[in-house]
Every structure is written in structure tokens, then in C-alpha cells.
C-alpha positions in Angstrom: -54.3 178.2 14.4 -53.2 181.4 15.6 -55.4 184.6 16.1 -54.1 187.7 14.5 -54.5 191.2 14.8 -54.1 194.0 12.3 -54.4 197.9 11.9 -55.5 198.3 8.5 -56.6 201.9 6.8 -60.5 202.2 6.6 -60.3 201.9 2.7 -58.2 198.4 2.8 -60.8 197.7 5.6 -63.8 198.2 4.1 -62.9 196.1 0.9 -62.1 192.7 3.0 -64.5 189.2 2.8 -65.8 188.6 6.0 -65.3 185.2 5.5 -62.3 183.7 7.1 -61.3 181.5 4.6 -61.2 184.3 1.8 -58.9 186.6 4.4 -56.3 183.2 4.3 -56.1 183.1 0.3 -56.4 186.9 0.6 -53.2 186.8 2.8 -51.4 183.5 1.6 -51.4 185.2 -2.4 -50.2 188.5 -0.7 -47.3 186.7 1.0 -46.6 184.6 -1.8 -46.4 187.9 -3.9 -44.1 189.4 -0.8 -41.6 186.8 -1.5 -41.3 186.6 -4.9 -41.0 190.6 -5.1 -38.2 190.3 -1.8 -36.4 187.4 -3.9 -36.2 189.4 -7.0 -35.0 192.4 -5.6 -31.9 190.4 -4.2 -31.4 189.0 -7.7 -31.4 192.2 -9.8 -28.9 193.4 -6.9 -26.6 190.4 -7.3 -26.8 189.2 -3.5 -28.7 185.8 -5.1 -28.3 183.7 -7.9 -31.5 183.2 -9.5 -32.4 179.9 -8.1 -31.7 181.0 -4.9 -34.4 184.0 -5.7 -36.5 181.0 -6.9 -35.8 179.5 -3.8 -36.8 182.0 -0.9 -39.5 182.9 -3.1 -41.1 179.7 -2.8 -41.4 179.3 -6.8 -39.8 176.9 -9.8 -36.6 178.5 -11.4 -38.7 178.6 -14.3 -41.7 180.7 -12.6 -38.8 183.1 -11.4 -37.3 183.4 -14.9 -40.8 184.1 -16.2 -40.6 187.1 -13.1 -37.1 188.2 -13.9 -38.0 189.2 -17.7 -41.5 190.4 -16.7 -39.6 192.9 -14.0 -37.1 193.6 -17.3 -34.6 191.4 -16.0 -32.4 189.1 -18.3 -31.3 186.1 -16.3 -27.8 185.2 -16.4 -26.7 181.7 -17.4 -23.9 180.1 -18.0 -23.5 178.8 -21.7 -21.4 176.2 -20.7 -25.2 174.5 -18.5 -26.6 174.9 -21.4 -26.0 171.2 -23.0 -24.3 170.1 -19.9 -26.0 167.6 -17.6 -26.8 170.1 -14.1 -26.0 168.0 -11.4 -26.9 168.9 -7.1 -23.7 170.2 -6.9 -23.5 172.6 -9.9 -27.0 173.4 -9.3 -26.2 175.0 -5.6 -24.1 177.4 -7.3 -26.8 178.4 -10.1 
């Protein structure tokens, strides 16, 4: 394990668990939340399709559709998928 150390504000401070093991879920949701929020801010800009977003986030393509319309994003599809069977290589380029 690695030993870490931050600079934190008093008020950020003084709300942490001393226990260790609640800093790690307290840090492991908050980088979970820092990817998802990263991925989907390369989707709405276009530089990702969205299962790439789901992808670097970490998350199913049907989590990150769930995030796209929460963040008042309508995911793009093709019509065309829609009956079709998605195969690796069509997939890649979703």
C-alpha cells in the first residue's frame, strides 16, 4: 500500500473518518465520480463516443447512458444498431 499525503482546507478536514478504511471508500467513490464526470465531459464535446465515455469512466454503457440524460444529454445512436446484431468490431466504433 502506498502512504499519501494531502493538504486539505480545515473544513474538508475536520469532516473526515478517522478510520482508514472509510478515507479509501471516501476516496475510491470520489474517483469513481472523477471519472465518470471527466468521461462525460469528453462525450458532450464530441472527443468520445459514448462507450468510450463508459469506458474511461469505469462504468456499463448503460450506467453512462443513465449519466448522459441525467447531465441533459441525449445519447446518439445509430438507428441502423438498433435491430442489428453489435458485433466487437462495430462496437469499437460505438
Amino acid at each position: 500500500m502506498k502512504t499519501v499525503t494531502l493538504r486539505l482546507p480545515d473544513y474538508l478536514a475536520e469532516t473526515l473518518p478517522a478510520e482508514e478504511s472509510s478515507l479509501c471508500e471516501i476516496l475510491k467513490l470520489g474517483l469513481k465520480q472523477f471519472r465518470i464526470e471527466r468521461a462525460i465531459k469528453r462525450y458532450k464535446k464530441g472527443g468520445v463516443s459514448l462507450a468510450k465515455a463508459a469506458e474511461l469512466a469505469g462504468i456499463t454503457i448503460r450506467e453512462m447512458t443513465s449519466i448522459a440524460y441525467a447531465h441533459g444529454i441525449e445519447p446518439k445512436y445509430d438507428e441502423s444498431l438498433v435491430e442489428s446484431r453489435i458485433t466487437p468490431e462495430v462496437a469499437v466504433n460505438l
